[in-house]
mmCIF file of the N, C-alpha and C atoms, coordinates in Angstrom:
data_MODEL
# 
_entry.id   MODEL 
# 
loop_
_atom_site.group_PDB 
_atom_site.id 
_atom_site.type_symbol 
_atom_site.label_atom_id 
_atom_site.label_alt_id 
_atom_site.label_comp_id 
_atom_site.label_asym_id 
_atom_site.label_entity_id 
_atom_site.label_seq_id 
_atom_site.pdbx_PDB_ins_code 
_atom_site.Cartn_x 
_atom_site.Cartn_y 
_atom_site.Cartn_z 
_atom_site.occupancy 
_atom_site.B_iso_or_equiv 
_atom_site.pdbx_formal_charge 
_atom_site.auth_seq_id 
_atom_site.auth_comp_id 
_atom_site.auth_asym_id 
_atom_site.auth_atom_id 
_atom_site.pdbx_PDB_model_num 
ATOM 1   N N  . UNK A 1 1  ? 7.567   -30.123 -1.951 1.00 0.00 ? 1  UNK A N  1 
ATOM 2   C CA . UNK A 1 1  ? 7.391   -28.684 -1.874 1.00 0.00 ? 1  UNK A CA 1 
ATOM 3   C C  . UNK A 1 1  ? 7.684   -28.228 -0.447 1.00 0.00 ? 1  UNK A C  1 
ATOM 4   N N  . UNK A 1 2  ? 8.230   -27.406 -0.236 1.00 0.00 ? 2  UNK A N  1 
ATOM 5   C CA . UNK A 1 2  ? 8.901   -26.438 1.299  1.00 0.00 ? 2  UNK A CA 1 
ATOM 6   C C  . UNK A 1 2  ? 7.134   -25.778 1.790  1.00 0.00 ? 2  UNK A C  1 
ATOM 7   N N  . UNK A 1 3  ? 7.162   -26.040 2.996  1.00 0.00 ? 3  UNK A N  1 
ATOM 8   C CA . UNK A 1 3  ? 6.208   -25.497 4.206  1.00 0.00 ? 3  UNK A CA 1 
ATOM 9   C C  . UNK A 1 3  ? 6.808   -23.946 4.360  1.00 0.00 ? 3  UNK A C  1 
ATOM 10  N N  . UNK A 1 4  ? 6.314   -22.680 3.469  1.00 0.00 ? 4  UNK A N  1 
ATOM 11  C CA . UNK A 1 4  ? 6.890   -21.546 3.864  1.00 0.00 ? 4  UNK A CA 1 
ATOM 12  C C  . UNK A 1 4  ? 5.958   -20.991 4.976  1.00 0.00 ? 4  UNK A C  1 
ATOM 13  N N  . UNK A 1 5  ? 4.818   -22.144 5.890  1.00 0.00 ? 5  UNK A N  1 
ATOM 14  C CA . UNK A 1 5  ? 3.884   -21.039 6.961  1.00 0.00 ? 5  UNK A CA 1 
ATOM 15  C C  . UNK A 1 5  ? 4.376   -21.135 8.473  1.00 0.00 ? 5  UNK A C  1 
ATOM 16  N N  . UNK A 1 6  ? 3.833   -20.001 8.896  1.00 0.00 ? 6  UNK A N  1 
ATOM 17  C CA . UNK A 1 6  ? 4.469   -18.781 9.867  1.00 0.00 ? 6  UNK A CA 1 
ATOM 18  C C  . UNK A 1 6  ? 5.932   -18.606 9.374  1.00 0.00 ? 6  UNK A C  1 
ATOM 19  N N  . UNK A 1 7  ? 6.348   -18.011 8.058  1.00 0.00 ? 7  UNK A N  1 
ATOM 20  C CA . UNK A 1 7  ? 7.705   -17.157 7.652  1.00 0.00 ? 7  UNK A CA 1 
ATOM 21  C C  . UNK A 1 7  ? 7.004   -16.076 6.867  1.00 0.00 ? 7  UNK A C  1 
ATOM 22  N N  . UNK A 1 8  ? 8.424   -15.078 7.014  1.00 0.00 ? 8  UNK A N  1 
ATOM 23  C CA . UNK A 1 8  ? 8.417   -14.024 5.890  1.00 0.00 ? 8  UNK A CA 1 
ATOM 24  C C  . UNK A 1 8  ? 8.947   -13.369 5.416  1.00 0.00 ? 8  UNK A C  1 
ATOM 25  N N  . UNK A 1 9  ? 9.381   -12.350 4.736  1.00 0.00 ? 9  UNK A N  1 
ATOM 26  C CA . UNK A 1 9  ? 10.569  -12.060 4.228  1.00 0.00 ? 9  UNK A CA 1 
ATOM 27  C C  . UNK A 1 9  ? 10.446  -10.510 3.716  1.00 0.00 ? 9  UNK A C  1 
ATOM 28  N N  . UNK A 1 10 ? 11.132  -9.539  3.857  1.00 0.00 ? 10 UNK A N  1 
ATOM 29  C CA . UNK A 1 10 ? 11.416  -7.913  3.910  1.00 0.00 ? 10 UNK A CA 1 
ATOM 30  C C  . UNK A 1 10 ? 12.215  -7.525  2.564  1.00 0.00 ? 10 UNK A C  1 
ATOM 31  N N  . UNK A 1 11 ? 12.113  -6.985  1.531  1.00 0.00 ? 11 UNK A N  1 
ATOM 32  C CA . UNK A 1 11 ? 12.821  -6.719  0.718  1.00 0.00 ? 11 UNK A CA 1 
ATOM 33  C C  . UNK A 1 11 ? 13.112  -5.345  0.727  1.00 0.00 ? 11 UNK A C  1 
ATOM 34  N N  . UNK A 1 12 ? 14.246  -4.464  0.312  1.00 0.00 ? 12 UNK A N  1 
ATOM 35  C CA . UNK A 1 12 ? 14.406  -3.353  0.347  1.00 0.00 ? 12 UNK A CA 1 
ATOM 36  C C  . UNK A 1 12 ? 13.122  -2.767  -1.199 1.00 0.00 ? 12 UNK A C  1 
ATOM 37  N N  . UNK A 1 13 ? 12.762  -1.132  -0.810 1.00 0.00 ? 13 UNK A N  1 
ATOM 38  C CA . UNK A 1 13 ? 11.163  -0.782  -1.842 1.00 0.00 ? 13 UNK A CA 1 
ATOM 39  C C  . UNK A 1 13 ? 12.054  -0.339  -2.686 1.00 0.00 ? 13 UNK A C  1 
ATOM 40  N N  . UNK A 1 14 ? 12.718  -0.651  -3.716 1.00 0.00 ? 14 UNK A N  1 
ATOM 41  C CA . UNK A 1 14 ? 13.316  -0.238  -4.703 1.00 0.00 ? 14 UNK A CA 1 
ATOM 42  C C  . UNK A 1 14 ? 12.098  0.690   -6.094 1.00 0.00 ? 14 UNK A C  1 
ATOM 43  N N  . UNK A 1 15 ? 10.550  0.496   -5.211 1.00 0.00 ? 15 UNK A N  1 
ATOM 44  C CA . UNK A 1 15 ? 10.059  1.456   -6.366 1.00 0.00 ? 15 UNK A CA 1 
ATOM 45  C C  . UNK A 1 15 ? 9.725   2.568   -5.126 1.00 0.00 ? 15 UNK A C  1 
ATOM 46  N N  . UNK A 1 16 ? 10.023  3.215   -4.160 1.00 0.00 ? 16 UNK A N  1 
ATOM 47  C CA . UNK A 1 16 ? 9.523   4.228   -3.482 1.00 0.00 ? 16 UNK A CA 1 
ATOM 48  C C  . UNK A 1 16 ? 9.270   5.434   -4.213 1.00 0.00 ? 16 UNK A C  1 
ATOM 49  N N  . UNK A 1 17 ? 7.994   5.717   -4.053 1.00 0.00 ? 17 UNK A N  1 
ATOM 50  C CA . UNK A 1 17 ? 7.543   7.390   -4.974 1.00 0.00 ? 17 UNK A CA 1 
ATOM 51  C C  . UNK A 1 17 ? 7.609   8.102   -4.494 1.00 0.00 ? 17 UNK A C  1 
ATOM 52  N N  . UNK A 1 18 ? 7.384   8.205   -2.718 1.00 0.00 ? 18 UNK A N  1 
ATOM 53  C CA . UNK A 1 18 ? 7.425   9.630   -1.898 1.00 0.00 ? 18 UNK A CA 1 
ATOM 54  C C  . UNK A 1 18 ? 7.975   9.795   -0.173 1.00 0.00 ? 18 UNK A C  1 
ATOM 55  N N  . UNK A 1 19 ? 7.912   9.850   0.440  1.00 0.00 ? 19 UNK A N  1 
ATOM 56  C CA . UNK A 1 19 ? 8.217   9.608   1.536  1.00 0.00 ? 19 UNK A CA 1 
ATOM 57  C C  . UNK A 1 19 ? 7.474   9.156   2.875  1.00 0.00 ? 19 UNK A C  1 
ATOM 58  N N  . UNK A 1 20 ? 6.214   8.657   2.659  1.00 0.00 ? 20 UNK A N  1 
ATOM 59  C CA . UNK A 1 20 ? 5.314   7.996   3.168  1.00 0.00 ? 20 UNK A CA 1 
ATOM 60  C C  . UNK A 1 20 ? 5.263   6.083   2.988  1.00 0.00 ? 20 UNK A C  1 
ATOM 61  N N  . UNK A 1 21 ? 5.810   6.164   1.855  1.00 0.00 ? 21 UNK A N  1 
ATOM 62  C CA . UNK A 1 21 ? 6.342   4.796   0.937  1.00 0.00 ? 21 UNK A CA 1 
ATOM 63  C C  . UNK A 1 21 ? 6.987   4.153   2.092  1.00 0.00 ? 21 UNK A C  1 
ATOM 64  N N  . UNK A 1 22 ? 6.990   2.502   2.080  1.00 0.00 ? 22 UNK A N  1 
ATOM 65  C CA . UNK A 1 22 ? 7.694   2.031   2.770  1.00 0.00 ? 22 UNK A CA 1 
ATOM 66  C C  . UNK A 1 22 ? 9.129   1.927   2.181  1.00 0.00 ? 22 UNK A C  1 
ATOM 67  N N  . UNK A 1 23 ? 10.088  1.837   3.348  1.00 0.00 ? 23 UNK A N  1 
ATOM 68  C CA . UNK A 1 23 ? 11.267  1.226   3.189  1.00 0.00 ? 23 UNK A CA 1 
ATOM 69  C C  . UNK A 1 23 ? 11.845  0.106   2.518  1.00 0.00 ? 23 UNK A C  1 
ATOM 70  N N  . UNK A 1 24 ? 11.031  -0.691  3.515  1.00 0.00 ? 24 UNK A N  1 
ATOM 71  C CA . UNK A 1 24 ? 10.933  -2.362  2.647  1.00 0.00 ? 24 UNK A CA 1 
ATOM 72  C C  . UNK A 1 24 ? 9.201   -2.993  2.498  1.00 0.00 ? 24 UNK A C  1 
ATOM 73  N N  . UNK A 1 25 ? 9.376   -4.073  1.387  1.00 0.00 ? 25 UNK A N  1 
ATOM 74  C CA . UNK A 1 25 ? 7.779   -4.218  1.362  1.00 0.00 ? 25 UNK A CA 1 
ATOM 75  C C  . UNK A 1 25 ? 8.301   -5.700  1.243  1.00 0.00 ? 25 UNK A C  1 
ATOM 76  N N  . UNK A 1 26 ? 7.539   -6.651  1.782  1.00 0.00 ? 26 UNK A N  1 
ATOM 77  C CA . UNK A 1 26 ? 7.432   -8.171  1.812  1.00 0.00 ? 26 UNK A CA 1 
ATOM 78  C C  . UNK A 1 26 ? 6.221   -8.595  1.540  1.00 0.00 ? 26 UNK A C  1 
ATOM 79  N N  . UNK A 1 27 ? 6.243   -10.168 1.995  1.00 0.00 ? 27 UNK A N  1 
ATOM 80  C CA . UNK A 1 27 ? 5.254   -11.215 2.254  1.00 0.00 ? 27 UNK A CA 1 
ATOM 81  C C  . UNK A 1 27 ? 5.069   -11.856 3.520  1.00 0.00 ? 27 UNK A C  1 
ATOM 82  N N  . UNK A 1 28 ? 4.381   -12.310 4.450  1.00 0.00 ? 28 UNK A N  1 
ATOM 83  C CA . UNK A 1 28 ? 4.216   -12.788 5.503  1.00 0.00 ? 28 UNK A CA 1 
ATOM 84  C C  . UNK A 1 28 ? 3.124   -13.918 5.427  1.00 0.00 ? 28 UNK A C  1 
ATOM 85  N N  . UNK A 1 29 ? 3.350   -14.692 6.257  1.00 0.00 ? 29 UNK A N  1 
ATOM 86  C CA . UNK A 1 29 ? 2.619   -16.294 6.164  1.00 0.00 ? 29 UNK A CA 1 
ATOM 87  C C  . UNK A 1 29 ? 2.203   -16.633 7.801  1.00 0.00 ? 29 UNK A C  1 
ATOM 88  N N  . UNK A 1 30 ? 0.851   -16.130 8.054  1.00 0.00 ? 30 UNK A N  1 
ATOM 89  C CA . UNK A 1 30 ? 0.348   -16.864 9.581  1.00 0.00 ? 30 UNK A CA 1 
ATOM 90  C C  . UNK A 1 30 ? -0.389  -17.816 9.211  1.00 0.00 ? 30 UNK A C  1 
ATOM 91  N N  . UNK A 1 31 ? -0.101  -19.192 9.916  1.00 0.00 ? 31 UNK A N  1 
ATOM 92  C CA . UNK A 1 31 ? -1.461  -20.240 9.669  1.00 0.00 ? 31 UNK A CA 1 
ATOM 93  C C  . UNK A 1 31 ? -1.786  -20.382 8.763  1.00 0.00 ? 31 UNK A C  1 
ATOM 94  N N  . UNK A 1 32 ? -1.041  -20.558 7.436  1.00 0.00 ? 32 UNK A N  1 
ATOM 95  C CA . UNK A 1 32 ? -1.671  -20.502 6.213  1.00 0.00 ? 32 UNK A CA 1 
ATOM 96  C C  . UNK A 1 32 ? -2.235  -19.209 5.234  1.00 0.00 ? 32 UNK A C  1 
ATOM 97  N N  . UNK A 1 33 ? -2.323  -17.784 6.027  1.00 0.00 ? 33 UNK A N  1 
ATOM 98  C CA . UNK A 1 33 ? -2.812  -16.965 5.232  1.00 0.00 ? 33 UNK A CA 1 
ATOM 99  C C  . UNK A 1 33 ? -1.537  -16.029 5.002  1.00 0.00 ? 33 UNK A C  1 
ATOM 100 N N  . UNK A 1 34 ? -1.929  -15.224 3.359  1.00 0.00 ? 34 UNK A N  1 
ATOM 101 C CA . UNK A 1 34 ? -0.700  -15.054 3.188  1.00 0.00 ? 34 UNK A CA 1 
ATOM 102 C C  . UNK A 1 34 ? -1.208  -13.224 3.456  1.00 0.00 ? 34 UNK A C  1 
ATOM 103 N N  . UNK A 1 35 ? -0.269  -12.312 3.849  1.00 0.00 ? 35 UNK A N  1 
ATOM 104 C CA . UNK A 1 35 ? 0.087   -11.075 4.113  1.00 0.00 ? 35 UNK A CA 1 
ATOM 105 C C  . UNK A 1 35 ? 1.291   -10.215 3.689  1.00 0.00 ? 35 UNK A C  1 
ATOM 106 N N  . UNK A 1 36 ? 0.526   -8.923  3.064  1.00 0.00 ? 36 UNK A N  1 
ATOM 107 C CA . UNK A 1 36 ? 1.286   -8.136  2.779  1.00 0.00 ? 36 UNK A CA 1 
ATOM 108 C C  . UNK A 1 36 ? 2.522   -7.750  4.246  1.00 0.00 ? 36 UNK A C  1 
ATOM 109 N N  . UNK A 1 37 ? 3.942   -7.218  3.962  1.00 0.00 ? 37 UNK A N  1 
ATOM 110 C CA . UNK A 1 37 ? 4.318   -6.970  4.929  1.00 0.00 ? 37 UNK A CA 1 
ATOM 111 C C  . UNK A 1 37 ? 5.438   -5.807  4.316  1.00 0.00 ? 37 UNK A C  1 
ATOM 112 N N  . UNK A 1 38 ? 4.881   -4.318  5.151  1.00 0.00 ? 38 UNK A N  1 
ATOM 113 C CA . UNK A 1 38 ? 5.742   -3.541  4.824  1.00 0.00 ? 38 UNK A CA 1 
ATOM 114 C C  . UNK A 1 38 ? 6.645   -2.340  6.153  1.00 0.00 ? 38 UNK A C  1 
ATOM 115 N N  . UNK A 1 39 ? 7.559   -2.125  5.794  1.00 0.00 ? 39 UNK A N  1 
ATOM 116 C CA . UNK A 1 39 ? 8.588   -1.284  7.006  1.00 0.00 ? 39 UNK A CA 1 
ATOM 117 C C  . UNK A 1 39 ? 9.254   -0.189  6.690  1.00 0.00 ? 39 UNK A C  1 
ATOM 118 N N  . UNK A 1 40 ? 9.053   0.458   8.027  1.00 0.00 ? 40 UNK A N  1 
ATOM 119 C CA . UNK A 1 40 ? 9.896   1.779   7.488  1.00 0.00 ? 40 UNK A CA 1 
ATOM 120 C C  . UNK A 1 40 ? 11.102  1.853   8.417  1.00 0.00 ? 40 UNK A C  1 
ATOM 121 N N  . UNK A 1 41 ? 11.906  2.612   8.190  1.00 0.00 ? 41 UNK A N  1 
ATOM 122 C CA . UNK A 1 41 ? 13.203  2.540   9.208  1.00 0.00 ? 41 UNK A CA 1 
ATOM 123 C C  . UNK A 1 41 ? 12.749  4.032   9.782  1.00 0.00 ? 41 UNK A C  1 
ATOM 124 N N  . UNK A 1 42 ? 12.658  3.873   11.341 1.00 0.00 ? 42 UNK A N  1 
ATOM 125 C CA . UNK A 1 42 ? 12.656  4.920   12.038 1.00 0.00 ? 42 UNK A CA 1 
ATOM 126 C C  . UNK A 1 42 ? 13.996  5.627   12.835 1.00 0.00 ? 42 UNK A C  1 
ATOM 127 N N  . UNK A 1 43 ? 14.101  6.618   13.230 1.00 0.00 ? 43 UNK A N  1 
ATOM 128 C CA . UNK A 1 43 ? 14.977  6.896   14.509 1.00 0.00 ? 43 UNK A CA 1 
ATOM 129 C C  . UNK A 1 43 ? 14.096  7.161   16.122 1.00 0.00 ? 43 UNK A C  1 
ATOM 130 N N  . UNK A 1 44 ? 14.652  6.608   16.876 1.00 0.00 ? 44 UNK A N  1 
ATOM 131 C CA . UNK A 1 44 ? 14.199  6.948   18.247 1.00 0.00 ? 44 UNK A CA 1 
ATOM 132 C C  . UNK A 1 44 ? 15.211  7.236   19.586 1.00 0.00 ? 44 UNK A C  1 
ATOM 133 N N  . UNK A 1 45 ? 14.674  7.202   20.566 1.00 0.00 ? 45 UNK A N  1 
ATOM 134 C CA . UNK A 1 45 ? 15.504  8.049   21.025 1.00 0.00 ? 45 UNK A CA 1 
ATOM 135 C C  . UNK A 1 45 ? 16.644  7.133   21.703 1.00 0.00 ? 45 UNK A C  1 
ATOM 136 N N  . UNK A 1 46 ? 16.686  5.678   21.514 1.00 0.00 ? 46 UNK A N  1 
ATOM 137 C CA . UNK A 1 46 ? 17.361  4.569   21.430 1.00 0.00 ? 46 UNK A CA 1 
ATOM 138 C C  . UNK A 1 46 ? 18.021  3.987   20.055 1.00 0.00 ? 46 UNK A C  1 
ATOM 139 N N  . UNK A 1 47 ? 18.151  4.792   19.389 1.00 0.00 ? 47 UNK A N  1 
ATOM 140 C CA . UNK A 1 47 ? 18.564  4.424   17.871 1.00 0.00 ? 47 UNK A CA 1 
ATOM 141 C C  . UNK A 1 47 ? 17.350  4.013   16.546 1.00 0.00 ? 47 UNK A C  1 
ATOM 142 N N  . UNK A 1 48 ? 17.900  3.612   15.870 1.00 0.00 ? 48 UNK A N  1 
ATOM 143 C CA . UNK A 1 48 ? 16.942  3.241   14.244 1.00 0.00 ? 48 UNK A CA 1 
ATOM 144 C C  . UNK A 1 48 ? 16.501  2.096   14.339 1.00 0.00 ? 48 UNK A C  1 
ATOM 145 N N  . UNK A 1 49 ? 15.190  2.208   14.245 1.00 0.00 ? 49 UNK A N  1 
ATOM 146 C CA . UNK A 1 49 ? 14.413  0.563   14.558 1.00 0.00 ? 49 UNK A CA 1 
ATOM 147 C C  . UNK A 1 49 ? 13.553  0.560   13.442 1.00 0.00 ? 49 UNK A C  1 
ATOM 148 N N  . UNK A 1 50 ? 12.578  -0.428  13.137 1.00 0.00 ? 50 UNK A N  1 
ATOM 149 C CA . UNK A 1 50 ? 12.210  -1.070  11.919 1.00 0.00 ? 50 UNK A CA 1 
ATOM 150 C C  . UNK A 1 50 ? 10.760  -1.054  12.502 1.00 0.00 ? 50 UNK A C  1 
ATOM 151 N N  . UNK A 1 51 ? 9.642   -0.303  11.711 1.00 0.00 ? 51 UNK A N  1 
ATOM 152 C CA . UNK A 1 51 ? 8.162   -0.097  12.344 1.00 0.00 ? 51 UNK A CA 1 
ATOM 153 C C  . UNK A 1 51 ? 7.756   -1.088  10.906 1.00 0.00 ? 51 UNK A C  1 
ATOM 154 N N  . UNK A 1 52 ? 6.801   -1.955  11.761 1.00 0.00 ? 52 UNK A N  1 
ATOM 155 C CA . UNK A 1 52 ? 5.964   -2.704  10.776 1.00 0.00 ? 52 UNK A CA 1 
ATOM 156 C C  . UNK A 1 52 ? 4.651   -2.503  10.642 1.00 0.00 ? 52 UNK A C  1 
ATOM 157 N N  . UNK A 1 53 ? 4.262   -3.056  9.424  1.00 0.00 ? 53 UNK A N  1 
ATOM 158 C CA . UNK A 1 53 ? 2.371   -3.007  9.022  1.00 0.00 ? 53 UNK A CA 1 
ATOM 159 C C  . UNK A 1 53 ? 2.216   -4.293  8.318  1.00 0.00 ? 53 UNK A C  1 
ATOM 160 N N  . UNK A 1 54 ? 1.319   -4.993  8.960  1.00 0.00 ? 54 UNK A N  1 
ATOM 161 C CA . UNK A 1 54 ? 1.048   -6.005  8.274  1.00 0.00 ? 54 UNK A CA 1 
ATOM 162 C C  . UNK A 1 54 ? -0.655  -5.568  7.506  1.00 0.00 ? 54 UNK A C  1 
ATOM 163 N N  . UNK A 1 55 ? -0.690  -6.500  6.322  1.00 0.00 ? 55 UNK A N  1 
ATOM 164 C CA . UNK A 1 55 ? -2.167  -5.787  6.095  1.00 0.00 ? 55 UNK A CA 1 
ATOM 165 C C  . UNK A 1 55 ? -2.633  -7.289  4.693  1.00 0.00 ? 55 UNK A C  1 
ATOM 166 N N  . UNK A 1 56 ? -3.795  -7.575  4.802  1.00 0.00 ? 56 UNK A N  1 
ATOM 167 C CA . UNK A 1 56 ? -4.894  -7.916  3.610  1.00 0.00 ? 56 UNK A CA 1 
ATOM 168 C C  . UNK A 1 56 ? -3.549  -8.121  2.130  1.00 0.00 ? 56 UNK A C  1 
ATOM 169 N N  . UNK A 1 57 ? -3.304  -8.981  1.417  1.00 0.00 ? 57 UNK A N  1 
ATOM 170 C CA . UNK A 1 57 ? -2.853  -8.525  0.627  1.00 0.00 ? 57 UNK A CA 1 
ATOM 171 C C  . UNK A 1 57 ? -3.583  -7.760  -0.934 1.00 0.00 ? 57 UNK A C  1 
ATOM 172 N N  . UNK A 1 58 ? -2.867  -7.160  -1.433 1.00 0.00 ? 58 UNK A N  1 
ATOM 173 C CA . UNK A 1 58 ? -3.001  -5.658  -2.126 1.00 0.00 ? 58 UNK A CA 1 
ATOM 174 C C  . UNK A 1 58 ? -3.551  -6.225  -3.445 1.00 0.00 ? 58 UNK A C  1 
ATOM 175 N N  . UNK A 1 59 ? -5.227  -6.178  -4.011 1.00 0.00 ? 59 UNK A N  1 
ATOM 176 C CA . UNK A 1 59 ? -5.078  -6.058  -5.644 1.00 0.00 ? 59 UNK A CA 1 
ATOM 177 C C  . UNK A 1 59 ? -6.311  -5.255  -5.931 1.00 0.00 ? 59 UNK A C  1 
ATOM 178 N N  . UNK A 1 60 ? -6.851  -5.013  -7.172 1.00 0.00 ? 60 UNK A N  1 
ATOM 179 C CA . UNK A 1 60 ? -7.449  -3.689  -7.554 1.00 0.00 ? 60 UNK A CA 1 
ATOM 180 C C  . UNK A 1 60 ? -8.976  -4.321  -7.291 1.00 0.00 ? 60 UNK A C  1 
ATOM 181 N N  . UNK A 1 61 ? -8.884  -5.374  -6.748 1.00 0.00 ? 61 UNK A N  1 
ATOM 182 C CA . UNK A 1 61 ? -10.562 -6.097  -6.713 1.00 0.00 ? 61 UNK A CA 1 
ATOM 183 C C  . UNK A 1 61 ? -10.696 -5.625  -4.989 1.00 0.00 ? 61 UNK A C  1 
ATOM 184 N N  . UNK A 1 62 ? -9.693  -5.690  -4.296 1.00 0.00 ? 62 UNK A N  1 
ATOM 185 C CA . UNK A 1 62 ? -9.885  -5.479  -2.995 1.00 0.00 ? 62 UNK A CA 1 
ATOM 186 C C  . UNK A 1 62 ? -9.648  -4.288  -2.933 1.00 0.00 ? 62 UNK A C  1 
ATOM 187 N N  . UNK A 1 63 ? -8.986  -3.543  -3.495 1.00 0.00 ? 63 UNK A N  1 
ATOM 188 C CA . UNK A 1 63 ? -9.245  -1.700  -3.364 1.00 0.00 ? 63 UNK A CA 1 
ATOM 189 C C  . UNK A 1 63 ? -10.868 -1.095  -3.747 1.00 0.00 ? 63 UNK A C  1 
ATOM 190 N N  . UNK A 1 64 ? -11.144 -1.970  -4.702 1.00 0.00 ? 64 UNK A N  1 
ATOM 191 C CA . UNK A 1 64 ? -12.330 -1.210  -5.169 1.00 0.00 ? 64 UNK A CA 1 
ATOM 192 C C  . UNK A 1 64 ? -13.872 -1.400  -4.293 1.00 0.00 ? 64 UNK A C  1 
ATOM 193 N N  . UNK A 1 65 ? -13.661 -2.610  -3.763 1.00 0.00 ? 65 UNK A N  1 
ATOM 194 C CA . UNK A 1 65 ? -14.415 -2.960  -2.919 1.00 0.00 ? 65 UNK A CA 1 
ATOM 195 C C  . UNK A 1 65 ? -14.565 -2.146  -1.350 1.00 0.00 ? 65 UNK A C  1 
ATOM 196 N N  . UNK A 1 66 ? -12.797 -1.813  -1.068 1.00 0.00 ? 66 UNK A N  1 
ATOM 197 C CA . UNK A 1 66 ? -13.383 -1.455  0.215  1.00 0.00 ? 66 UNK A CA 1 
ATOM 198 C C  . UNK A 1 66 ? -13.080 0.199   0.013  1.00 0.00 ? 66 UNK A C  1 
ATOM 199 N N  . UNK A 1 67 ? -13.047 0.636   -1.051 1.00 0.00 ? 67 UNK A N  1 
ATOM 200 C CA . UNK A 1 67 ? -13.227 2.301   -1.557 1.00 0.00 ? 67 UNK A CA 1 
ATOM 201 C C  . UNK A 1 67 ? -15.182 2.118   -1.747 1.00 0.00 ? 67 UNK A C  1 
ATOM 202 N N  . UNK A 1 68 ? -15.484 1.209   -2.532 1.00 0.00 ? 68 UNK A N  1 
ATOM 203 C CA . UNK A 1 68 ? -16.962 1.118   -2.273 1.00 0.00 ? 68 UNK A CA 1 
ATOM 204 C C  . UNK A 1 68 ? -17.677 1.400   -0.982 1.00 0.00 ? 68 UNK A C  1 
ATOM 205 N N  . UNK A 1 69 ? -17.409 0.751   0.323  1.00 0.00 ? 69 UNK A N  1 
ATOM 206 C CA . UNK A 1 69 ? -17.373 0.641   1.475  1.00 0.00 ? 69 UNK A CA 1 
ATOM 207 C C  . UNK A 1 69 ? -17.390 1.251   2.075  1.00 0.00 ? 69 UNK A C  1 
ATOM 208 N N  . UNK A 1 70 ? -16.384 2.306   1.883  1.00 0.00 ? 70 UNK A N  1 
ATOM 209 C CA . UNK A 1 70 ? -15.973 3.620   2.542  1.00 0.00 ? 70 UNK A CA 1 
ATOM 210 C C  . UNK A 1 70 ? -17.115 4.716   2.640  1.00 0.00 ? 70 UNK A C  1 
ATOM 211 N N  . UNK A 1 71 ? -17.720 4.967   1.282  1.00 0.00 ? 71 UNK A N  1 
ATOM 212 C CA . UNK A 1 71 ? -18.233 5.902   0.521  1.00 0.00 ? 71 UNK A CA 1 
ATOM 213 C C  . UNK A 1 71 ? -19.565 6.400   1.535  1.00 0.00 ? 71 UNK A C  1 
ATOM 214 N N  . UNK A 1 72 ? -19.569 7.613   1.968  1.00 0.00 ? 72 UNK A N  1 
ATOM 215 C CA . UNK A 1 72 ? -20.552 7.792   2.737  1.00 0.00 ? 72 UNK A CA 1 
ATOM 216 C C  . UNK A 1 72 ? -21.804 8.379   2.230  1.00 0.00 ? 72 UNK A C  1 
ATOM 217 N N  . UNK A 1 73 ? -23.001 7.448   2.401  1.00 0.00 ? 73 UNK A N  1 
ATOM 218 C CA . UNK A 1 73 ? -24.319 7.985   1.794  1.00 0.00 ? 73 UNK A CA 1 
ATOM 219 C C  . UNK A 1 73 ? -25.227 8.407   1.996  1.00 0.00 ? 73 UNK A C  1 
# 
């Protein structure tokens, strides 16, 4: 089996809904943990560069939990 840790990989967001949406959305691998990885293509005042977010990866057990979290009481 292939060692895919510290790699990652950018795919173009072929489902984008609005314009906040990333560009591209990936996977990322530090030390073994795995990460969401998503980009938007910017302009600056040096040309179009690539802004990243790495984050927790994404499922409805970890949304609900930290929407729980949030909730001020």
């Amino acid at each position: 089996m292939a060692d895919y840790t510290n790699t990652g990989a950018l795919f173009t967001n072929d489902k984008k809904g609005n314009d906040k949406a990333p560009d591209y959305k990936g996977k990322l691998n530090v030390n073994g943990t795995d990460y969401d990885l998503a980009g938007w293509k910017k302009q600056g005042k040096n040309g179009t560069f690539l802004s990243l977010k790495i984050s927790e990866p994404y499922n409805k057990e970890n949304k609900a939990a930290k929407v729980a979290t949030d909730l001020p009481f």
